[in-house]
PQR file with spaces between the fields and no chain letter, atoms N, CA, C, O and H, PARSE charges and radii, in Angstrom:
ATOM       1  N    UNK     1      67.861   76.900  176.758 -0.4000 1.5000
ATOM       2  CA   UNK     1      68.732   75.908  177.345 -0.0000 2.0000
ATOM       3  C    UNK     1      68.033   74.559  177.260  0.5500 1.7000
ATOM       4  O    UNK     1      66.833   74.475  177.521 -0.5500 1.4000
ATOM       5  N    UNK     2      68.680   73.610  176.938 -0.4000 1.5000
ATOM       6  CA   UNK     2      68.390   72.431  176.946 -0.0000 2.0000
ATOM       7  C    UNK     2      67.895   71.507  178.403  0.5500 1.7000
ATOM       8  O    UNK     2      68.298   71.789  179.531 -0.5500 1.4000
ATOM       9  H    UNK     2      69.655   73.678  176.726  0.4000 1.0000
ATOM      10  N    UNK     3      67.041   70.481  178.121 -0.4000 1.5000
ATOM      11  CA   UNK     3      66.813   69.923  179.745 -0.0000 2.0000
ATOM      12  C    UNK     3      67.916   70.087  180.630  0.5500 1.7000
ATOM      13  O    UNK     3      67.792   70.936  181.512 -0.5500 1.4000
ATOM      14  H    UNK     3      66.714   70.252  177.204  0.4000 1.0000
ATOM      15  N    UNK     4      69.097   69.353  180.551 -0.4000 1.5000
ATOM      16  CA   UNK     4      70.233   69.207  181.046 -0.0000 2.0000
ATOM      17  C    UNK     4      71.064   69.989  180.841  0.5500 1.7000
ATOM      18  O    UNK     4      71.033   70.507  179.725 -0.5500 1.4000
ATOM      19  H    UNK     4      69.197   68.663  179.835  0.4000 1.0000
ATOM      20  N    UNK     5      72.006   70.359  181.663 -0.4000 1.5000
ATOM      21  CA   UNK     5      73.247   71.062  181.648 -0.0000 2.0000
ATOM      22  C    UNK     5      74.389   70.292  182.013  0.5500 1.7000
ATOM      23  O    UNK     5      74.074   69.715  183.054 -0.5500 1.4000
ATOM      24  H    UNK     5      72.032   69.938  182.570  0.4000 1.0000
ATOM      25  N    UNK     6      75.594   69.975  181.681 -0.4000 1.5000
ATOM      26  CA   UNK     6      76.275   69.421  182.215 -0.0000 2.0000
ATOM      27  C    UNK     6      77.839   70.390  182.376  0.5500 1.7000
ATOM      28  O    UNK     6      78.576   70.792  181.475 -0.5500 1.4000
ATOM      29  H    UNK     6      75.849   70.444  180.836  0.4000 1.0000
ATOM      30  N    UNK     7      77.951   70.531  183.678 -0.4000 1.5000
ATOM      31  CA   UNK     7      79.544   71.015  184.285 -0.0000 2.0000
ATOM      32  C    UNK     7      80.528   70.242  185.250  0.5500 1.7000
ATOM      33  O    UNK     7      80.211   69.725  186.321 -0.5500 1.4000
ATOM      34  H    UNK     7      77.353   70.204  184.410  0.4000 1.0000
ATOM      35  N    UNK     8      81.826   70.258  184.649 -0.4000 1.5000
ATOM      36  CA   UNK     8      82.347   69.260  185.088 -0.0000 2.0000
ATOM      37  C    UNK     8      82.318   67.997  184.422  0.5500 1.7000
ATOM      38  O    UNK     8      83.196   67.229  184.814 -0.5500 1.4000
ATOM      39  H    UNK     8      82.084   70.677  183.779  0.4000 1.0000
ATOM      40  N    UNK     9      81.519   67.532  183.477 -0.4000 1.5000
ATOM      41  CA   UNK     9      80.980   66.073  183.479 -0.0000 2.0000
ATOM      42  C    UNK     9      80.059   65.600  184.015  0.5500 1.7000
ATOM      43  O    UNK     9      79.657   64.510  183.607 -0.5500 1.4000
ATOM      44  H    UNK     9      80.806   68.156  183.159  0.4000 1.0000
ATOM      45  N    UNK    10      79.485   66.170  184.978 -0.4000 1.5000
ATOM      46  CA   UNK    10      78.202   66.227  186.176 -0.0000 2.0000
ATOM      47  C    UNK    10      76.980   66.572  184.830  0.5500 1.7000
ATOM      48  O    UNK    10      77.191   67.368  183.915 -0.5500 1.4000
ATOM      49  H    UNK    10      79.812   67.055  185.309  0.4000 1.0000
ATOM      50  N    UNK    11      75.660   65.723  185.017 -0.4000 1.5000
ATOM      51  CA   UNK    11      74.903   66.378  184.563 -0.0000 2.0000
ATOM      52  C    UNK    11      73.949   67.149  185.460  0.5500 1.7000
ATOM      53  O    UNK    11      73.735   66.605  186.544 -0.5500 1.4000
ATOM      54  H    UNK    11      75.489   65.077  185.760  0.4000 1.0000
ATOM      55  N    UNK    12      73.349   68.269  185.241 -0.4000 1.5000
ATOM      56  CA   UNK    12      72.164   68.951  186.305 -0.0000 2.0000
ATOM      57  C    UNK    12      70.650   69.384  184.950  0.5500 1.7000
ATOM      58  O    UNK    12      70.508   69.434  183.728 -0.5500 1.4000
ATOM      59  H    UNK    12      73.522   68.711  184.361  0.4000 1.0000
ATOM      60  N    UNK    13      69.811   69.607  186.239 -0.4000 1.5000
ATOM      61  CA   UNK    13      68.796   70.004  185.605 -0.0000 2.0000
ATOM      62  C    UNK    13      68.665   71.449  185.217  0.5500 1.7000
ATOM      63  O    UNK    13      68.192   72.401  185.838 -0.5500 1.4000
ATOM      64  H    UNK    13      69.926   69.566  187.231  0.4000 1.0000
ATOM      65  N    UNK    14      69.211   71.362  184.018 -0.4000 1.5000
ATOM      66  CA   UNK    14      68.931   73.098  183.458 -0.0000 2.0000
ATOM      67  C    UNK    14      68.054   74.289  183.666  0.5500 1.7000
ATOM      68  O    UNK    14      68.263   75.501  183.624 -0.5500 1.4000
ATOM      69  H    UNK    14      69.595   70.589  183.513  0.4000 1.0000
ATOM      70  N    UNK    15      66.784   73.397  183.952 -0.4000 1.5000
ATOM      71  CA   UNK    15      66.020   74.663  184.516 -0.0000 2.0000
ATOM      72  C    UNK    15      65.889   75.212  185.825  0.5500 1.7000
ATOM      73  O    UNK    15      65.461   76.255  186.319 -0.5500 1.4000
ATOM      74  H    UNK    15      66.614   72.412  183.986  0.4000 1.0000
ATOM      75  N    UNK    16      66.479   73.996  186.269 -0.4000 1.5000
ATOM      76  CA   UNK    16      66.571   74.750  188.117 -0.0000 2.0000
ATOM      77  C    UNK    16      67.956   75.755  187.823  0.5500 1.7000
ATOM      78  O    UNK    16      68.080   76.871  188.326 -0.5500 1.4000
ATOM      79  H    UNK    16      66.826   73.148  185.868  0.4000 1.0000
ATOM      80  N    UNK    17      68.756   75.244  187.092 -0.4000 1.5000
ATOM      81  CA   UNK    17      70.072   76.185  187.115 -0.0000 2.0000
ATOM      82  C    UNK    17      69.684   77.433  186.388  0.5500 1.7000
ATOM      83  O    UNK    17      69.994   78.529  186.853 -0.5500 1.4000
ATOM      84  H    UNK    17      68.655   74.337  186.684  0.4000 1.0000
ATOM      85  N    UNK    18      69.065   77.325  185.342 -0.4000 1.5000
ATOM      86  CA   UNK    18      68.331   78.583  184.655 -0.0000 2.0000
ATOM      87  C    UNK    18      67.608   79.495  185.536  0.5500 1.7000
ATOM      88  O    UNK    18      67.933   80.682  185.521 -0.5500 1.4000
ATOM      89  H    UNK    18      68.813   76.435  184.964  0.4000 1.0000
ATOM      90  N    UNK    19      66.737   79.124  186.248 -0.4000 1.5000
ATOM      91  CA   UNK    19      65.885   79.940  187.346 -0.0000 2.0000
ATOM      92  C    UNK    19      66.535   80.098  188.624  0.5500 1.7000
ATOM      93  O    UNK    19      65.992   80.855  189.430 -0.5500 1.4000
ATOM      94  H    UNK    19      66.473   78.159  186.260  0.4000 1.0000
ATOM      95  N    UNK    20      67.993   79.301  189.064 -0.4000 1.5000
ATOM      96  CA   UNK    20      68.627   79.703  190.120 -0.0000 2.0000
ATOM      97  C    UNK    20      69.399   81.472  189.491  0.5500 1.7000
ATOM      98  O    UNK    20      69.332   82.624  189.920 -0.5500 1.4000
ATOM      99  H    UNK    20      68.434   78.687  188.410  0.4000 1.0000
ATOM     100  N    UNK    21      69.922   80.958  188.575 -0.4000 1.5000
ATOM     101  CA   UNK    21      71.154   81.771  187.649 -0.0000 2.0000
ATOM     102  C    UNK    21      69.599   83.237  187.592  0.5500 1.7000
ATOM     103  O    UNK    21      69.711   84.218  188.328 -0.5500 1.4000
ATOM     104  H    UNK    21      69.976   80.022  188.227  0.4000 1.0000
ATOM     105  N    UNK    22      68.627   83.125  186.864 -0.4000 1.5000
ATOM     106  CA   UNK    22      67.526   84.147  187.164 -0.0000 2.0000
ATOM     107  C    UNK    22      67.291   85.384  188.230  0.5500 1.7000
ATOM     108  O    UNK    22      67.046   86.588  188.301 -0.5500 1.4000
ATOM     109  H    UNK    22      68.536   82.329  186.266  0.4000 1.0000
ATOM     110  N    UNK    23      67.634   83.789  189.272 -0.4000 1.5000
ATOM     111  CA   UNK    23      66.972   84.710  190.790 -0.0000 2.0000
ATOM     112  C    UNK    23      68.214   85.365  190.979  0.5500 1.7000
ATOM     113  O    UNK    23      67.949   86.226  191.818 -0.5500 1.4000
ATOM     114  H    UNK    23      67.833   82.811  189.214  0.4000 1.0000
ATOM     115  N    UNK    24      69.013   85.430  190.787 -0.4000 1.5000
ATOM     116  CA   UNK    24      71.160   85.496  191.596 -0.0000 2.0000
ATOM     117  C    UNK    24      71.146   86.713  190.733  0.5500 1.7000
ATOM     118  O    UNK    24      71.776   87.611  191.292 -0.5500 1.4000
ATOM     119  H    UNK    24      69.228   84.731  190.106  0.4000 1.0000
ATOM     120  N    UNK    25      70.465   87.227  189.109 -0.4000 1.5000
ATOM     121  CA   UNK    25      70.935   88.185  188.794 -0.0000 2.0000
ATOM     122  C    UNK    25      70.492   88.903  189.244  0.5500 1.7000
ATOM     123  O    UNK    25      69.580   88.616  190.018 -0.5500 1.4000
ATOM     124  H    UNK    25      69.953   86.498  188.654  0.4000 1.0000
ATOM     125  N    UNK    26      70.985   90.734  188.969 -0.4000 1.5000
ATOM     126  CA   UNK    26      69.532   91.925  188.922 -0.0000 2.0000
ATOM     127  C    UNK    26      69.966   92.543  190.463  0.5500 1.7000
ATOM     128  O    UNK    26      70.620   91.630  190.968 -0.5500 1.4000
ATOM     129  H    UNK    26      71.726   90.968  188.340  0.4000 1.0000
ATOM     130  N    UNK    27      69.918   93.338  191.145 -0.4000 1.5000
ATOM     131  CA   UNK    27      69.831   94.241  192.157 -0.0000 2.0000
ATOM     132  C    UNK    27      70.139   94.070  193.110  0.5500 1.7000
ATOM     133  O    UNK    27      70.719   94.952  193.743 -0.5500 1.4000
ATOM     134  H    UNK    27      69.387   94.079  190.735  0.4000 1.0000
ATOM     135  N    UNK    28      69.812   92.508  193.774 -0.4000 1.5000
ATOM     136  CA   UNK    28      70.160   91.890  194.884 -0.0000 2.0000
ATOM     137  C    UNK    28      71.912   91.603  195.255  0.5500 1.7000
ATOM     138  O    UNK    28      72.702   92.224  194.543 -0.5500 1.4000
ATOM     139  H    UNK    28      69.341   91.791  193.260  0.4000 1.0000
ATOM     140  N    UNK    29      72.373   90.875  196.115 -0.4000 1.5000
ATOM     141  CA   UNK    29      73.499   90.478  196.854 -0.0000 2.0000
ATOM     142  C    UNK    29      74.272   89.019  196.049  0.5500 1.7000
ATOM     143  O    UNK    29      75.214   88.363  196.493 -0.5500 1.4000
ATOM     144  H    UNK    29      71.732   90.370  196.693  0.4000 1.0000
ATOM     145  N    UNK    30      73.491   88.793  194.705 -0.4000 1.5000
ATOM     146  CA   UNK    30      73.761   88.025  193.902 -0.0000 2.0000
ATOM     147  C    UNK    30      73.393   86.226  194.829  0.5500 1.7000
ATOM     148  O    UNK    30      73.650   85.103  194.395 -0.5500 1.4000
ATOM     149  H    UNK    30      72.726   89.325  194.343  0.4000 1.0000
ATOM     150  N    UNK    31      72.915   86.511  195.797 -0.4000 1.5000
ATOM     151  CA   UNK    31      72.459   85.160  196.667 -0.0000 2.0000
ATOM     152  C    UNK    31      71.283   84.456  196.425  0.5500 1.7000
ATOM     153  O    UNK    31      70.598   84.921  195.514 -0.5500 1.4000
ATOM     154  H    UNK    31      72.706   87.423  196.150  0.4000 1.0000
ATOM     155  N    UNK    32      70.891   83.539  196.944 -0.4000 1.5000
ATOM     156  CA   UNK    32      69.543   83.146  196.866 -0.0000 2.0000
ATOM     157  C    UNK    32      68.857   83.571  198.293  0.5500 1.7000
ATOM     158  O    UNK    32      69.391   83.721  199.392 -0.5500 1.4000
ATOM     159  H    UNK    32      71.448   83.162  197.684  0.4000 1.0000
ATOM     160  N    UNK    33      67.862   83.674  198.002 -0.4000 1.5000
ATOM     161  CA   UNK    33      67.332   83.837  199.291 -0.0000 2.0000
ATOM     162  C    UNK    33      65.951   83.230  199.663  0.5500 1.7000
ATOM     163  O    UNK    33      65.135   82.797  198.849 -0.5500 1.4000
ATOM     164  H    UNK    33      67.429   83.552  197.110  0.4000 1.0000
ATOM     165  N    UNK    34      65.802   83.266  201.098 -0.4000 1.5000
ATOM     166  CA   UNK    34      64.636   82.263  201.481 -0.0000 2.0000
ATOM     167  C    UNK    34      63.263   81.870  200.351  0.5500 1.7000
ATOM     168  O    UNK    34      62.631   80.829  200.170 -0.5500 1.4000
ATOM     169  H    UNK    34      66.465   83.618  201.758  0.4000 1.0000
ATOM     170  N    UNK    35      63.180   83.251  199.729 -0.4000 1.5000
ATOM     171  CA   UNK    35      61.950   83.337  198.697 -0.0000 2.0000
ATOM     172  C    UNK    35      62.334   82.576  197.761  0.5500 1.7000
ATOM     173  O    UNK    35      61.553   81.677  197.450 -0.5500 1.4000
ATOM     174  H    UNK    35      63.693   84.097  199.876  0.4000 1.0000
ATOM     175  N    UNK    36      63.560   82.676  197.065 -0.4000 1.5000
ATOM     176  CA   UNK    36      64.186   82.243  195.922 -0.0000 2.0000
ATOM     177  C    UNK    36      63.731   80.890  196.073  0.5500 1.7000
ATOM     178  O    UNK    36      62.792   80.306  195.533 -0.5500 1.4000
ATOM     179  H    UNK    36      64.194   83.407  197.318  0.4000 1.0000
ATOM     180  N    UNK    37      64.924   80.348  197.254 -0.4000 1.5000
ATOM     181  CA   UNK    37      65.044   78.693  197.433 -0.0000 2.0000
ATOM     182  C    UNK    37      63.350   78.441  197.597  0.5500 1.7000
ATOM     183  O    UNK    37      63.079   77.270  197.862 -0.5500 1.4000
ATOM     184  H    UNK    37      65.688   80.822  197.693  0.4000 1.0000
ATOM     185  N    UNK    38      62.545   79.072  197.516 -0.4000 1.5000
ATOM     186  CA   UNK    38      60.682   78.280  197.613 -0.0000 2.0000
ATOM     187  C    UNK    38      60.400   78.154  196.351  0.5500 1.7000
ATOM     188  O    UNK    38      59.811   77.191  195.859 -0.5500 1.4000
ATOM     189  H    UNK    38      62.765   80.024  197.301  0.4000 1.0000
ATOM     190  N    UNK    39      60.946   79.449  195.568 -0.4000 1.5000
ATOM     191  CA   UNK    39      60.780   78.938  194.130 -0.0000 2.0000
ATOM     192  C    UNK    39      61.261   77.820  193.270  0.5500 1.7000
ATOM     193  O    UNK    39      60.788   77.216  192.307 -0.5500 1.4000
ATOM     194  H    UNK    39      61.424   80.231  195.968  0.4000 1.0000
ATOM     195  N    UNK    40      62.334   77.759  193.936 -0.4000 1.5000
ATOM     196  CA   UNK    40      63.487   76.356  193.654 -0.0000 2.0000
ATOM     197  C    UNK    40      62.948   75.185  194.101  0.5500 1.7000
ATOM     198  O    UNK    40      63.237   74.149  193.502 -0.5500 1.4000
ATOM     199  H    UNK    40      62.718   78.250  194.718  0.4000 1.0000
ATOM     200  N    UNK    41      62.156   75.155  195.122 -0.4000 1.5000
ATOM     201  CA   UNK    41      61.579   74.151  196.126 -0.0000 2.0000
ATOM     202  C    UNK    41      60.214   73.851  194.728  0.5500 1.7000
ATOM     203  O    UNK    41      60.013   72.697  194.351 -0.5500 1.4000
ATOM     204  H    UNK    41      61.921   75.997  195.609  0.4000 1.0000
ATOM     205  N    UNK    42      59.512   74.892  194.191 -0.4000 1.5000
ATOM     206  CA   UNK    42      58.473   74.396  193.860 -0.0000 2.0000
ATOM     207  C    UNK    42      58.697   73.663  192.562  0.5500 1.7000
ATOM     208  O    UNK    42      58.083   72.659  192.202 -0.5500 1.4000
ATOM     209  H    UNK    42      59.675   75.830  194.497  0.4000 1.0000
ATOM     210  N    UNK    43      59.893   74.448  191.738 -0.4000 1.5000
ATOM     211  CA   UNK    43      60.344   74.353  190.598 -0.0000 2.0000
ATOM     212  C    UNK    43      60.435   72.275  190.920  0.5500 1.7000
ATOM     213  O    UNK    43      59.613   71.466  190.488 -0.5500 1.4000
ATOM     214  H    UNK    43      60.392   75.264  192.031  0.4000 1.0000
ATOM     215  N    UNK    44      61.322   72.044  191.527 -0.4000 1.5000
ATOM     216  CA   UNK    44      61.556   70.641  192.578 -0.0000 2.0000
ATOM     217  C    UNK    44      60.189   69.961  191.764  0.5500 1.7000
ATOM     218  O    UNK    44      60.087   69.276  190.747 -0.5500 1.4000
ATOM     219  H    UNK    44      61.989   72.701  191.878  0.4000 1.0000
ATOM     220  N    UNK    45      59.258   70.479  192.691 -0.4000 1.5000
ATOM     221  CA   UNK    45      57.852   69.582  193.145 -0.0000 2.0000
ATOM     222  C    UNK    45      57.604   69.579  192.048  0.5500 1.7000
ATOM     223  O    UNK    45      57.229   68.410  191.962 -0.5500 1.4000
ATOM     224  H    UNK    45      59.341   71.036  193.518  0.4000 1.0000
ATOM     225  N    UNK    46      57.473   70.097  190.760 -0.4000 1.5000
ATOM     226  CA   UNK    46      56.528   69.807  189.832 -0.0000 2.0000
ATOM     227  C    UNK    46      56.468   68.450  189.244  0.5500 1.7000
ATOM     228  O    UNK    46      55.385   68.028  188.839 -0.5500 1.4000
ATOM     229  H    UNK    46      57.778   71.047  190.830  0.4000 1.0000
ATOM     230  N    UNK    47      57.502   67.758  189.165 -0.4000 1.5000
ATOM     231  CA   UNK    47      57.092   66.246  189.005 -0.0000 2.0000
ATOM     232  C    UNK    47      56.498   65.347  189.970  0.5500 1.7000
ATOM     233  O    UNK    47      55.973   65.795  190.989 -0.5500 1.4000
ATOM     234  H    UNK    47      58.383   68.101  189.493  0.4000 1.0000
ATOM     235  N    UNK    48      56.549   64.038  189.705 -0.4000 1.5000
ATOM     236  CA   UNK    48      55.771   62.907  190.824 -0.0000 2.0000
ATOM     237  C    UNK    48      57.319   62.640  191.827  0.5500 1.7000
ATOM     238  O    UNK    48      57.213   62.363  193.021 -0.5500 1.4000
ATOM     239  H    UNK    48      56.976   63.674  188.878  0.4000 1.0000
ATOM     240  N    UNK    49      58.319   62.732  191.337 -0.4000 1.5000
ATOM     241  CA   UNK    49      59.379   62.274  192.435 -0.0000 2.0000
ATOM     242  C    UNK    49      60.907   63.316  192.418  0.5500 1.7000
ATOM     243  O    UNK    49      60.984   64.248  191.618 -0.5500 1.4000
ATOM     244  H    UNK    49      58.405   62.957  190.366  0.4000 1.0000
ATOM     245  N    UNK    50      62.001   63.016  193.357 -0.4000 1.5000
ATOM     246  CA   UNK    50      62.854   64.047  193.433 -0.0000 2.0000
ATOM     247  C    UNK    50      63.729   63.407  193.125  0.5500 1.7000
ATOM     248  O    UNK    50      64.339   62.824  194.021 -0.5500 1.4000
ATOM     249  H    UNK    50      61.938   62.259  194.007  0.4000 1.0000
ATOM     250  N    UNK    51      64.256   63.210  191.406 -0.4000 1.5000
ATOM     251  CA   UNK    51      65.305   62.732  190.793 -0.0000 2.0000
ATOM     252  C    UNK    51      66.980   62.525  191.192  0.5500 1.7000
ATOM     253  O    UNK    51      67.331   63.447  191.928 -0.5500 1.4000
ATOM     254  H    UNK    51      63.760   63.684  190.678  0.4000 1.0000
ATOM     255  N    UNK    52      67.589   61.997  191.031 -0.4000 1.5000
ATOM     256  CA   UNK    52      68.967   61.924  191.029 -0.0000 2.0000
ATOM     257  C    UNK    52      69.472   63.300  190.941  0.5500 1.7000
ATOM     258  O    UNK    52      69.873   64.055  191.827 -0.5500 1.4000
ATOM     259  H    UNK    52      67.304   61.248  190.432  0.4000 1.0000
ATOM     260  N    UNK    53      69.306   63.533  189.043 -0.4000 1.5000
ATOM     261  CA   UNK    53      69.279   64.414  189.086 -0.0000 2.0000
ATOM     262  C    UNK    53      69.202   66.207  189.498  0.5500 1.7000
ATOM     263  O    UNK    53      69.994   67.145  189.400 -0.5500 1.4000
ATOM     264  H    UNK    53      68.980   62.920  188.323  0.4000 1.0000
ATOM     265  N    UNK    54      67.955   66.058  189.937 -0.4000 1.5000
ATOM     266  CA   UNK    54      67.372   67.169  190.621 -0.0000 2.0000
ATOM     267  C    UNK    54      68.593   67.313  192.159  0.5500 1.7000
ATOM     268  O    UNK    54      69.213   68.332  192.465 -0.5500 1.4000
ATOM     269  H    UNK    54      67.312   65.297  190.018  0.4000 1.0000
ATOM     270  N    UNK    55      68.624   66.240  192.740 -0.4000 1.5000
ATOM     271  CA   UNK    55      69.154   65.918  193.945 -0.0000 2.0000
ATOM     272  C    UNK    55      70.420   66.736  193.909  0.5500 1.7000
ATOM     273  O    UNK    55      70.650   67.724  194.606 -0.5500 1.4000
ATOM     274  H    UNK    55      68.120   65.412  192.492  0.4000 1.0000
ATOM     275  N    UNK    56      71.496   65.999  192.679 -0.4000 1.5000
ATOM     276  CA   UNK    56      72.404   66.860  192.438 -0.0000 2.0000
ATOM     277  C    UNK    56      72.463   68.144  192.023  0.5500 1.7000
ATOM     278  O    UNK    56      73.582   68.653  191.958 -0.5500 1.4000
ATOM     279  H    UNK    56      71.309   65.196  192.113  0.4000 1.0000
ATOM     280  N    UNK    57      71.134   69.044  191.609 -0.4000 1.5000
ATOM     281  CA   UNK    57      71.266   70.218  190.663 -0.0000 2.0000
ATOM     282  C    UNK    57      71.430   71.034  192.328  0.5500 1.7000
ATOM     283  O    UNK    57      72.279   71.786  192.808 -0.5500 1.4000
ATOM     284  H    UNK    57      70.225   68.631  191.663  0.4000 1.0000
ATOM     285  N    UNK    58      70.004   70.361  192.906 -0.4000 1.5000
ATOM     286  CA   UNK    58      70.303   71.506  194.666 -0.0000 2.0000
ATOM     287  C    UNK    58      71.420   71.347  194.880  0.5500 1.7000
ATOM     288  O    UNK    58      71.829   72.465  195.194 -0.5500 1.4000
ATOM     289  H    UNK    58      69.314   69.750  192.517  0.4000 1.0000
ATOM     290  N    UNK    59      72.294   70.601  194.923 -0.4000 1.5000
ATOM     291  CA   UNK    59      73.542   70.348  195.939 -0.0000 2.0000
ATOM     292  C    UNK    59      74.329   71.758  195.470  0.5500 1.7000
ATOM     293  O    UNK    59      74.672   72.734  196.137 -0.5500 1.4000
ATOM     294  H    UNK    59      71.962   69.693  194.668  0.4000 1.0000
ATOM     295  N    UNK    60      74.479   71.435  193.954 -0.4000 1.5000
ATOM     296  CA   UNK    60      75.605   72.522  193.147 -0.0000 2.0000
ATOM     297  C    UNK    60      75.147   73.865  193.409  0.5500 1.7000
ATOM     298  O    UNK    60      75.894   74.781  193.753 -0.5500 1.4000
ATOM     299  H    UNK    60      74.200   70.642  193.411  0.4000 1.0000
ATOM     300  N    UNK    61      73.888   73.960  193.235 -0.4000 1.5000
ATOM     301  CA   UNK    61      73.168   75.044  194.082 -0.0000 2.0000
ATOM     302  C    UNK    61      73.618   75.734  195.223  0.5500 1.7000
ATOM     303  O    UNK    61      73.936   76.916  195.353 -0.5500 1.4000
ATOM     304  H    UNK    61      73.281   73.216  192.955  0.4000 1.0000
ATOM     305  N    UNK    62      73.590   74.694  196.122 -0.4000 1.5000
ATOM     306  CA   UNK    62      73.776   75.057  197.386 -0.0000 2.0000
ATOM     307  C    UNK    62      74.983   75.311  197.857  0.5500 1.7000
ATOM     308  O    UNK    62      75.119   75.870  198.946 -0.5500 1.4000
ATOM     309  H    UNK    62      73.332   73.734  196.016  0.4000 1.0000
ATOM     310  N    UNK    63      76.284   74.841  196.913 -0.4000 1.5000
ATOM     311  CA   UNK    63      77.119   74.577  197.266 -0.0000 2.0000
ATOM     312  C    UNK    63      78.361   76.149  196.230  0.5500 1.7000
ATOM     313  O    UNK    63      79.532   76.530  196.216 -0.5500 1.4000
ATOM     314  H    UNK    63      76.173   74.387  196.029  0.4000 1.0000
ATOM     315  N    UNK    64      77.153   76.454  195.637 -0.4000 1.5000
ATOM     316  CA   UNK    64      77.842   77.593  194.158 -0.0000 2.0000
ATOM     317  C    UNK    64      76.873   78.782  194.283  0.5500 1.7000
ATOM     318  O    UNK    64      77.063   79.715  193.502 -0.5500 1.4000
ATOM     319  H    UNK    64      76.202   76.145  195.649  0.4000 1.0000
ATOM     320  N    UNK    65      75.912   78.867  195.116 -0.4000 1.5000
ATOM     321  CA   UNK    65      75.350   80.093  194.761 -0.0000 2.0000
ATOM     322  C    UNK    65      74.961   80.895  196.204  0.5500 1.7000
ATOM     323  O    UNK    65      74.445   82.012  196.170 -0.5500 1.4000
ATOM     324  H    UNK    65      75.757   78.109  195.750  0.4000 1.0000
């Protein structure tokens, strides 16, 4: 997947959606869960600041999974 993803016209950061979409498959309740969202949290931190971008990828996140 490319940096970006864009749905809707919205662009997001592909790899948080890649590693959200990751954690959501496989055995579980298809949710994220507290562990998940830390991974998501760190995935976040790895740059120096918390992008526009990024800002919007949690929201869709939060708001779709």
């Amino acid at each position: 997947m490319g940096y970006y993803k864009t749905i809707d016209g919205v662009k997001y950061d592909g790899e948080l959606i890649e590693l959200a979409e990751k954690l959501t498959s496989g055995g579980g309740d298809g949710r994220l869960s507290k562990a998940d969202a830390g991974q998501i949290l760190e995935a976040v931190k790895d740059g120096d600041s918390y992008t526009d971008t990024e800002k919007a990828t949690v929201k869709y996140l939060r708001d779709n999974l």
